[in-house]
C-alpha positions in Angstrom: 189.8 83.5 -13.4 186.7 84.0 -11.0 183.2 83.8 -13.0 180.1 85.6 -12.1 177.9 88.6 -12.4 178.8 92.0 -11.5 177.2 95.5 -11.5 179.2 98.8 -11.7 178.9 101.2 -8.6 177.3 103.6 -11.1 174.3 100.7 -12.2 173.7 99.7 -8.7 172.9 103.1 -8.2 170.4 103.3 -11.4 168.7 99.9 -9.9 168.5 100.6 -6.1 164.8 101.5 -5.5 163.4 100.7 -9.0 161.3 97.7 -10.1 163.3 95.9 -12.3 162.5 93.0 -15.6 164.4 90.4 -16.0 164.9 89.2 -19.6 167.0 86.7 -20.7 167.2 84.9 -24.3 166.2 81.2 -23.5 166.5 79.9 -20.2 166.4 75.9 -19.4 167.8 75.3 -15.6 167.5 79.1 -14.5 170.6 79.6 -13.3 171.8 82.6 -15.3 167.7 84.2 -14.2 168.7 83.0 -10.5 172.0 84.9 -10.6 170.4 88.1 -12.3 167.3 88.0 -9.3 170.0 88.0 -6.9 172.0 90.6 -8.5 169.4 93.2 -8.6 168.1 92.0 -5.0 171.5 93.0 -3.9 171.4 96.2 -5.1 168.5 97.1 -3.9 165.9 96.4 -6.8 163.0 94.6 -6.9 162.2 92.1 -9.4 158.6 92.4 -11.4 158.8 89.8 -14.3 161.1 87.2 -15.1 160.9 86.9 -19.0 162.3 84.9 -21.3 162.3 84.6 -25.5 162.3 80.9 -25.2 162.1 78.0 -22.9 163.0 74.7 -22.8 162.9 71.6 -20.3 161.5 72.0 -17.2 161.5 75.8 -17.7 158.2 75.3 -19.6 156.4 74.6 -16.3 157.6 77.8 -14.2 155.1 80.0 -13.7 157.4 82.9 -12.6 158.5 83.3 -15.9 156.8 84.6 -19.2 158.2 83.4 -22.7 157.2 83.6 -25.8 158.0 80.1 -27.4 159.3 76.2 -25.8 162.0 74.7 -27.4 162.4 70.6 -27.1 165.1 70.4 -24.7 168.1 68.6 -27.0 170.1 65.8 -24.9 173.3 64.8 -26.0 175.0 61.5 -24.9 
């Protein structure tokens, strides 16, 4: 089963031409923000903010993204 990120035909159309935010939950290595930027680049948005509810890790030093709150970054062995 192939994983990714995928817009409908219909919410490509809603997002082509528009300035778009990004918000995500917590972010800590980007990747899922990354894949969302690329998304809405594709369709022919443009990203304003990149926003997040928490962050964690390096996250904390971005300064492309707003959050509310950092989390410690939890490491398991």
């Amino acid at each position: 089963m192939s994983k990714g990120l995928y817009l409908s035909a219909h919410d490509t159309a809603l997002i082509k031409g528009k300035k778009v935010a990004i918000v995500d939950d917590v972010i800590s290595t980007g990747g899922s923000l990354a894949g969302l930027e690329e998304l809405v680049q594709k369709a022919g948005g443009k990203v304003l903010v990149k926003a997040t509810i928490l962050a964690e890790g390096d996250a904390t030093d971005r300064t492309d993204i707003k959050y509310l709150a950092k989390i410690p970054l939890i490491q398991t062995h």
